[in-house]
VOGU-3710 file (C-alpha; in Angstrom, 3 decimals, decimal comma):
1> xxxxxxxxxx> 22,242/17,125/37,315  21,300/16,781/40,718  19,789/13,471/40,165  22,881/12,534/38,380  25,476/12,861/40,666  23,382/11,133/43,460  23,268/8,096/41,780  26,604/8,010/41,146  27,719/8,448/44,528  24,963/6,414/45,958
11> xxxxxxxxxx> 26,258/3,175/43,815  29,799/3,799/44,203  28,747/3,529/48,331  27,529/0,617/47,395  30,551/-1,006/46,262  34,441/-1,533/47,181  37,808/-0,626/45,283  38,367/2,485/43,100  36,011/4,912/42,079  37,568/5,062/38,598
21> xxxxxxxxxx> 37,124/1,051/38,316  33,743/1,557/39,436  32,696/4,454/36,651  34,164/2,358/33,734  31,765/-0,395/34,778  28,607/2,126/35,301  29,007/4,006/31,847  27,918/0,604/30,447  24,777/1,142/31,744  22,304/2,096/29,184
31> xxxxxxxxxx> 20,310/4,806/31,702  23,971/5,516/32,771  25,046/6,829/29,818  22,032/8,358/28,843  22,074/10,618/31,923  25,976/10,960/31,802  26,092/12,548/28,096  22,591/13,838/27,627  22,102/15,949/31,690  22,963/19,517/31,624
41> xxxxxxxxxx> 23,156/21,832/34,884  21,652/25,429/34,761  23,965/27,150/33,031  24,040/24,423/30,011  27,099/22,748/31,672  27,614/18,567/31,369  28,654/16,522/34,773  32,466/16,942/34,347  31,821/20,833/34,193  29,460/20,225/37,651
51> xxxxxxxxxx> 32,367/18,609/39,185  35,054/21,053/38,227  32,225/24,320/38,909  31,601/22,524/42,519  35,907/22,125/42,982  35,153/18,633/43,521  37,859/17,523/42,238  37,994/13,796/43,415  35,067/13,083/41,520  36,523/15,433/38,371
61> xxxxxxxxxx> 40,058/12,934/38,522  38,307/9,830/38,143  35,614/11,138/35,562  38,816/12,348/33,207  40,226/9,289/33,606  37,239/7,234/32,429  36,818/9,631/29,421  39,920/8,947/28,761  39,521/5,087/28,477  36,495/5,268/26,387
71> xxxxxxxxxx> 38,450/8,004/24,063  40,476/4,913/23,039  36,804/3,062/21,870  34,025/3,217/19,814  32,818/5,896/21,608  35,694/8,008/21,010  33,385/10,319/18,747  30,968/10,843/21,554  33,854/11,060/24,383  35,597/14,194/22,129
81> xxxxxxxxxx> 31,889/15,749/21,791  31,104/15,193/25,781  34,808/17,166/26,356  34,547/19,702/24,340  31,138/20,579/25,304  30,615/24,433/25,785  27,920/25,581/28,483  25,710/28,508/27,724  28,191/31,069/28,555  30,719/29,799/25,576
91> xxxxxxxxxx> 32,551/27,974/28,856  34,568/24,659/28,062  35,747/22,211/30,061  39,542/23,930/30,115  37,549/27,553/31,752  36,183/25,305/34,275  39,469/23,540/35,381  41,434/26,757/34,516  39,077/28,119/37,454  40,343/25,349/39,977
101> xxxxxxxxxx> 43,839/25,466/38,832  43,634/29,243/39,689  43,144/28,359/43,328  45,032/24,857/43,649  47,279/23,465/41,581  46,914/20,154/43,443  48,669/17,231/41,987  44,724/16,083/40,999  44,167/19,387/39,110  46,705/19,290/37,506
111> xxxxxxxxxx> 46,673/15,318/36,415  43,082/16,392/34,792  45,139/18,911/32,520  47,698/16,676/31,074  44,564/14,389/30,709  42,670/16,991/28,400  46,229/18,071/26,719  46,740/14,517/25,446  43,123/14,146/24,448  43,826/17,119/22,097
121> xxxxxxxxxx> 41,356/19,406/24,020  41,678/22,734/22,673  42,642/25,089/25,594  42,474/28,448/24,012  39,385/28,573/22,704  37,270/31,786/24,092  33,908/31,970/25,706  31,547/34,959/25,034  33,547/37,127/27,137  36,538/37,013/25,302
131> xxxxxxxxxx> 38,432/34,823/27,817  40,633/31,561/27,126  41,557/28,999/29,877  45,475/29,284/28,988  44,970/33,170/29,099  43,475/33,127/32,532  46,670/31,025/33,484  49,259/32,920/32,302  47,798/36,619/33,185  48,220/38,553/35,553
141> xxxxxxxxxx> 50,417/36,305/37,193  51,378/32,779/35,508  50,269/29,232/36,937  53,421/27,598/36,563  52,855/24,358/37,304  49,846/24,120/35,368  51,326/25,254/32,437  54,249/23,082/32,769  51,848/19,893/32,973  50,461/21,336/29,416
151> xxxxxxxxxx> 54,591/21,467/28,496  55,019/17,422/29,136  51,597/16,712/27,317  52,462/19,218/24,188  54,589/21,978/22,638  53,081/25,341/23,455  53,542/28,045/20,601  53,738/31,704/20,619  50,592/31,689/18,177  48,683/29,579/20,666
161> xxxxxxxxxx> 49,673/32,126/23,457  49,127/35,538/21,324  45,770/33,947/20,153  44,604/32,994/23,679  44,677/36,912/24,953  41,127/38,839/24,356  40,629/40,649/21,230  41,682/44,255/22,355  45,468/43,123/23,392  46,078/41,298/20,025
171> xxxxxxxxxx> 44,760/44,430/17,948  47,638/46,504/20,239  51,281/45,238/19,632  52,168/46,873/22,453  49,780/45,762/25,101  50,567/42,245/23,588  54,316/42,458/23,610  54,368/43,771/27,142  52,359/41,110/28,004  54,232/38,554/26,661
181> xxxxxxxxxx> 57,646/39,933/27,986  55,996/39,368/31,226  55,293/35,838/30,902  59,032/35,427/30,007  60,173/37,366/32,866  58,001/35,152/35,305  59,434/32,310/33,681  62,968/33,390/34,070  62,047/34,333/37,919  59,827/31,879/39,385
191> xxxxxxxxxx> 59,440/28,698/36,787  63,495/27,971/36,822  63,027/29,311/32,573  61,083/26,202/31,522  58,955/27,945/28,902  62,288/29,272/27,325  64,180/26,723/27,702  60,971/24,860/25,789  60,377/27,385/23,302  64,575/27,865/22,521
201> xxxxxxxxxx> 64,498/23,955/21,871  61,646/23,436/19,941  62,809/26,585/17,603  66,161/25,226/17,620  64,529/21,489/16,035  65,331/20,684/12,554  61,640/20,236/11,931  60,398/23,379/13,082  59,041/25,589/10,756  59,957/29,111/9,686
211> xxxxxxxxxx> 56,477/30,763/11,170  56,967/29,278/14,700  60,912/30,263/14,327  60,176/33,824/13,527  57,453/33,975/16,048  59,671/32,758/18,974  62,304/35,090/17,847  60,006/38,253/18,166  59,135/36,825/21,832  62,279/36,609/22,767
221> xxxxxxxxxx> 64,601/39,329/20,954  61,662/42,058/20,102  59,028/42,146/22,466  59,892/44,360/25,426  58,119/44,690/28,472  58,226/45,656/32,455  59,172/48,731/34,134  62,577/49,461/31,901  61,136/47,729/28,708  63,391/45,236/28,623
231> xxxxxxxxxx> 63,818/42,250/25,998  63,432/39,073/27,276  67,004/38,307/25,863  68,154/41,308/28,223  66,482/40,007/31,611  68,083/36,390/30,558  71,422/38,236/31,424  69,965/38,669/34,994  69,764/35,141/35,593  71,907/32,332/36,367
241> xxxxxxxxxx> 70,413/30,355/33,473  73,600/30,397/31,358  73,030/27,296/29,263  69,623/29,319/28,278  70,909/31,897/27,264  73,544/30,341/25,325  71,064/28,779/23,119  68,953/31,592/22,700  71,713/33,303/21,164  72,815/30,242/18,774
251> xxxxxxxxxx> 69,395/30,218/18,122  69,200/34,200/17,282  72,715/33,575/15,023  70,758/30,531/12,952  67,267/32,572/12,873  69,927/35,503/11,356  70,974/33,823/8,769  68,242/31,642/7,547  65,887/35,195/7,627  68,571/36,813/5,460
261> xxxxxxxxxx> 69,756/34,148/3,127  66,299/34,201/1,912  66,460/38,055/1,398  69,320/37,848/-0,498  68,218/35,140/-3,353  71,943/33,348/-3,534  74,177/36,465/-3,181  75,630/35,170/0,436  77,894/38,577/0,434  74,799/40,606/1,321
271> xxxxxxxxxx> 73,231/38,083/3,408  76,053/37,762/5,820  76,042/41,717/5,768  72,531/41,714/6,479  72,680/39,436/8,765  74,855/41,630/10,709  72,249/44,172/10,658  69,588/41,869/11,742  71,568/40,652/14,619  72,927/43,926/15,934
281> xxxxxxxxxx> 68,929/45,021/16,103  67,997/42,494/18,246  71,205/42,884/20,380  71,656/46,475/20,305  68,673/46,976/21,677  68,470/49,304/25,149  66,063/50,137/28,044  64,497/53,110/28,949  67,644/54,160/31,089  69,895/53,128/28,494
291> xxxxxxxxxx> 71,677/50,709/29,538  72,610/47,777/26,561  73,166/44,278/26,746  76,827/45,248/27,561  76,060/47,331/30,271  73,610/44,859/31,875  76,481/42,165/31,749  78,815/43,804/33,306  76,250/44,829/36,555  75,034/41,351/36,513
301> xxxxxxxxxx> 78,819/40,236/36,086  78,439/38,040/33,398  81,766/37,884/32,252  80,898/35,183/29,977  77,931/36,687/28,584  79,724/39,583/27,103  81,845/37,114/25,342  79,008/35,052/23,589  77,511/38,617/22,753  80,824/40,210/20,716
311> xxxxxxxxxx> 81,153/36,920/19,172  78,296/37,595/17,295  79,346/40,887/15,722  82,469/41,967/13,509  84,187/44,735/14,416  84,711/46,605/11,586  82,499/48,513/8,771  79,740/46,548/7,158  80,032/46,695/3,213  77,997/45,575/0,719
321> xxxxxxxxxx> 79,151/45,857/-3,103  76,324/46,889/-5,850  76,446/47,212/-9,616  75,463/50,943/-10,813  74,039/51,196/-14,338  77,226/51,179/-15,800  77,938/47,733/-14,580  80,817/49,297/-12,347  80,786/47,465/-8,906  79,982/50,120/-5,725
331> xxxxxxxxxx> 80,948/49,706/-2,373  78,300/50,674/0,474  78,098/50,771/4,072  75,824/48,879/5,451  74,224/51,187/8,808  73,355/49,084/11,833  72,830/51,917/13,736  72,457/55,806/12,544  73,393/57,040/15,905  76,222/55,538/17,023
341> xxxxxxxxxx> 79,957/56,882/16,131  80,652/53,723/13,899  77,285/53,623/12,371  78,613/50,714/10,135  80,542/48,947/12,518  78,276/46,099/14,865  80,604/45,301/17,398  81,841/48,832/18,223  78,325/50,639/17,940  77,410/48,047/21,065
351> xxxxxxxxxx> 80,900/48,662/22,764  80,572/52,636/22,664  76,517/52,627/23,614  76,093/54,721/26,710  73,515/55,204/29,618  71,647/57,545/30,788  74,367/59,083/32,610  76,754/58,749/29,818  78,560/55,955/31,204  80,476/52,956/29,159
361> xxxxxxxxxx> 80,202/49,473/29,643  83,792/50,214/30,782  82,978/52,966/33,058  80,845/50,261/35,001  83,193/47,872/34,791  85,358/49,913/36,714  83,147/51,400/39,090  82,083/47,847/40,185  85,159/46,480/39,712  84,064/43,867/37,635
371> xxxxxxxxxx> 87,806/42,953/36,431  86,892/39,436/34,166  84,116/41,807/32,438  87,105/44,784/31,873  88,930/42,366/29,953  86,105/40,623/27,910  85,436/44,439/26,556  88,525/44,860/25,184  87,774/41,573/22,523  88,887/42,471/19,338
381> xxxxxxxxxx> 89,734/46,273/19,962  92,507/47,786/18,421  94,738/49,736/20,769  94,335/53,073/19,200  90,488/52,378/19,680  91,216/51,561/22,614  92,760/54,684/23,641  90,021/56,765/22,734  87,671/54,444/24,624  90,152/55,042/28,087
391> xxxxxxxxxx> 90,864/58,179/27,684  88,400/60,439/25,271  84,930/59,190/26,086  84,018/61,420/29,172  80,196/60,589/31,010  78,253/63,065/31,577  80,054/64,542/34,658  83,115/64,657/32,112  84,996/61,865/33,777  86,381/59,449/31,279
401> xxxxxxxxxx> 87,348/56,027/32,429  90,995/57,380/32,792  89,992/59,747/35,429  88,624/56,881/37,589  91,979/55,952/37,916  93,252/58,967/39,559  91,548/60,780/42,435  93,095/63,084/42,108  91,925/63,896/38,456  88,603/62,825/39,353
411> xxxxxxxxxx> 88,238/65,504/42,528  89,316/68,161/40,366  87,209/67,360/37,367  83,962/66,504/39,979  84,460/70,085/41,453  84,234/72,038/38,247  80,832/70,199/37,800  79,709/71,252/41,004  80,950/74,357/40,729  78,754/74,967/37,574
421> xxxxxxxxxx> 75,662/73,466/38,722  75,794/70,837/36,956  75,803/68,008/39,652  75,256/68,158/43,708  77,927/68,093/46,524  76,623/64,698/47,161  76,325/63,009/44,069  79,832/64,184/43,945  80,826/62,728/47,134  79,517/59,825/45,866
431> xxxxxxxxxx> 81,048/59,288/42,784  84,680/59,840/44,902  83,317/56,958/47,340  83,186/54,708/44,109  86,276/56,209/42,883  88,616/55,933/45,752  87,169/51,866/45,717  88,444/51,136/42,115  90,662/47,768/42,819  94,643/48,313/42,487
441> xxxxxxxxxx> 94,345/45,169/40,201  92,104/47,316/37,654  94,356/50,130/37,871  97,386/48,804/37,370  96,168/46,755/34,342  94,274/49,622/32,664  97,779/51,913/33,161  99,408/49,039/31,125  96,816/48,949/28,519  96,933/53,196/28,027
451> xxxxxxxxxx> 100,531/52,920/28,027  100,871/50,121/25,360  98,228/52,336/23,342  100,444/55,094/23,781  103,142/53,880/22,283  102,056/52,387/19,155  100,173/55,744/18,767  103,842/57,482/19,305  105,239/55,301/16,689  102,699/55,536/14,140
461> xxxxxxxxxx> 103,017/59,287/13,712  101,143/60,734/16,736  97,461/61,581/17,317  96,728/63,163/14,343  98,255/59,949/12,345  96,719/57,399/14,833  92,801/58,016/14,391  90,370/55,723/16,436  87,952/53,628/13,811  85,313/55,755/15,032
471> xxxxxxxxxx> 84,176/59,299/14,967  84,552/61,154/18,396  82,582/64,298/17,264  79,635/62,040/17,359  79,623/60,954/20,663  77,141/62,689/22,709  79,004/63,436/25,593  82,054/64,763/23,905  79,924/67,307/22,536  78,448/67,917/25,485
481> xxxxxxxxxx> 81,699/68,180/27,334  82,834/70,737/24,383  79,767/72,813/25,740  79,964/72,973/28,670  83,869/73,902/28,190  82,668/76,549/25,891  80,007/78,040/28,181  82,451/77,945/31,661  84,811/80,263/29,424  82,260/82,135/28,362
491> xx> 81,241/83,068/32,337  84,749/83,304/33,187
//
């Protein structure tokens, strides 16, 4: 190999002009090409391997480049055979440039990739340790740029990415779902969303088919990952990449109801209910603190966001009708969620989720004073739902978004907590710092919206007349707050 590479650079010294110019004249060479394609170094690795193992890459560019030209020949056979040639260690030519791209991703480097990418130069195939060039690009920490040059050159799929990791994190759905969240998150932090934006759009194509659609849709809507074990759909509503996340969610509405049109053999009436189901699944979905897509909108202020999200839903009880065996037609509620208050109901059961300290979306709203997010929560509500929202959902520290509105109700509910242990002096104090900064604006317009509630309520026979839509005895911290009520009279 040795031998090799001197004469090359000893004739090229020879000479004038480019070095690519000058290799497409030398591989015409009979004793040229016999050293070229038949030398191997000591670990059973061809010249372009040398090159890339020595980080030479000046003399790895220009050696591409000729195989490249001669791919387009005669000699295309023994071009694809010289470029996918694996060393004694199972190493192809993508583990040797994934080495260099690991340490530069020089504009050079990373012209040799969209070379091999174009030539059709598998780049997740594994050596005998289990590895894969993309693999060692995209964990632990992604090459971006790299695997953006592989974007221009060709479509990247899920499969090609799951099937690139070693065998023990594809036998573990876990390990590989955390590890593909992660990719996504990099991409939505450091890589401006390019592989989601990619993947959204090439799911979204006509002429995509059904395996790549579904397997996109896990990545994006199932697979949690990081520190919370978030959805990569639920970090998207950290970013500023709006028109991203727009499209992941027309995607997640079209993936809906081609997955459950094809359940449902022609009866659309239970596909569009099951669709319902499918979509609230993926949305509904909540971290380890809690906190819903909702709830993450409304910190992030995403205004807009929680918008696109409710559109998605109906709000009101999913049914699907059924024939018994008397032919007689049966009406059925469809659950989206067994734990929620509405179990039935999509757009509520995401509306009345709750964190880890019991708050609402609508709590946060208010403690961040996140007025344009307020409002988008109160889509398609009706006022006596509404009401029980306000003013019968208490947190955990048995404040309900009412009592942020008054200090004074908030002090005196805040004390009885403390006074039973059930919270510190200074999360207390802290809670009235947030309280006494609730905006006038908020105030003023929640007042408005209780009192409007109230009087329909008044004219429609009263509380006991005017239900909510949902079931308040299964909220957990109403029955917590009924507790705790029950145990302070019980000590008194």
């Amino acid at each position: 190999m040795a031998k090799l590479d001197q004469d090359i650079r000893t004739r090229f010294a020879r000479r004038t002009g480019d070095i690519s110019a000058f290799l497409q004249q030398w591989i015409r060479l009979d004793d040229a090409q016999a050293m070229f394609f038949g030398n191997r170094g000591v670990k059973g690795e061809n010249y372009l391997q040398f090159c890339l193992a020595n980080g030479d890459i000046d003399m790895a560019l220009p050696i591409a480049r000729m195989c490249a030209f001669y791919a387009e020949s005669t000699d295309a056979e023994r071009i694809a055979g010289y470029l996918n040639h694996i060393d004694a260690e199972g190493n192809d030519i993508w583990h040797y440039l994934a080495d260099n791209l690991k340490e530069s991703e020089d504009d050079d480097s990373l012209a040799i990739a969209q070379l091999l990418v174009q030539l059709e130069i598998d780049y997740c195939r594994k050596n005998d340790a289990d590895e894969s060039p993309l693999a060692r690009l995209l964990v632990p920490t992604p090459r971006w740029p790299s695997v953006n040059s592989m974007l221009l050159a060709k479509q990247l799929t899920i499969e090609e990415i799951e099937a690139s990791f070693p065998k023990h994190v594809t036998e573990s759905e876990q390990i590989k779902a955390e590890i593909m969240a992660g990719i996504f998150f990099s991409d939505l932090a450091d890589n401006d969303a390019r592989l989601a934006s990619n993947m959204v759009y090439f799911a979204s194509h006509p002429k995509s088919e059904m395996p790549d659609r579904l397997a996109i849709g896990r990545a994006l809507f199932e697979y949690a990952g990081g520190k919370r074990s978030e959805t990569v759909l639920m970090k998207m509503i950290e970013t500023e990449h709006k028109e991203v996340f727009e499209k992941a969610l027309e995607f997640l509405y079209s993936l809906s109801d081609q997955v459950c049109k094809a359940m449902a053999k022609g009866d659309n009436q239970l596909a569009k209910a099951q669709a319902q189901a499918y979509l609230y699944r993926r949305i509904g979905r909540r971290n380890r603190i809690f906190q819903g897509v909702l709830m993450k909108a409304v910190i992030a202020d995403r205004p807009s966001y929680i918008s696109s999200l409710l559109r998605l839903l109906v709000n009101e009880p999913v049914v699907v009708t059924k024939q018994n065996a008397k032919g007689e037609t049966e009406r059925e509620l469809l659950v989206m969620d067994k734990t929620s208050p509405s179990p039935a109901n999509p757009a509520l059961s995401l509306l009345l989720q709750q964190d880890a300290r019991g708050n609402l979306a609508f709590h946060q709203a208010v403690l961040m004073n996140r007025a344009d997010c307020l409002r988008k929560l109160f889509y398609g509500l009706s006022l006596v739902d509404v009401h029980a929202i306000l003013c019968r959902i208490p947190n955990r520290f048995n404040l309900t978004v009412a009592d942020l509105l008054s200090q004074q109700a908030a002090f005196q509910k805040l004390s009885i907590e403390v006074k039973a242990k059930r919270m510190t002096i200074e999360d207390a104090q802290q809670w009235m710092a947030q309280i006494k900064a609730v905006d006038r604006r908020i105030i003023e317009f929640l007042a408005e919206a209780i009192k409007k509630a109230e009087d329909v309520i008044q004219r429609t026979g009263g509380a006991k007349a005017a239900k909510p839509t949902f079931d308040l005895a299964r909220v957990p911290t109403v029955v917590l707050a009924m507790q705790n009520a029950q145990a302070t009279a019980a000590r008194a």
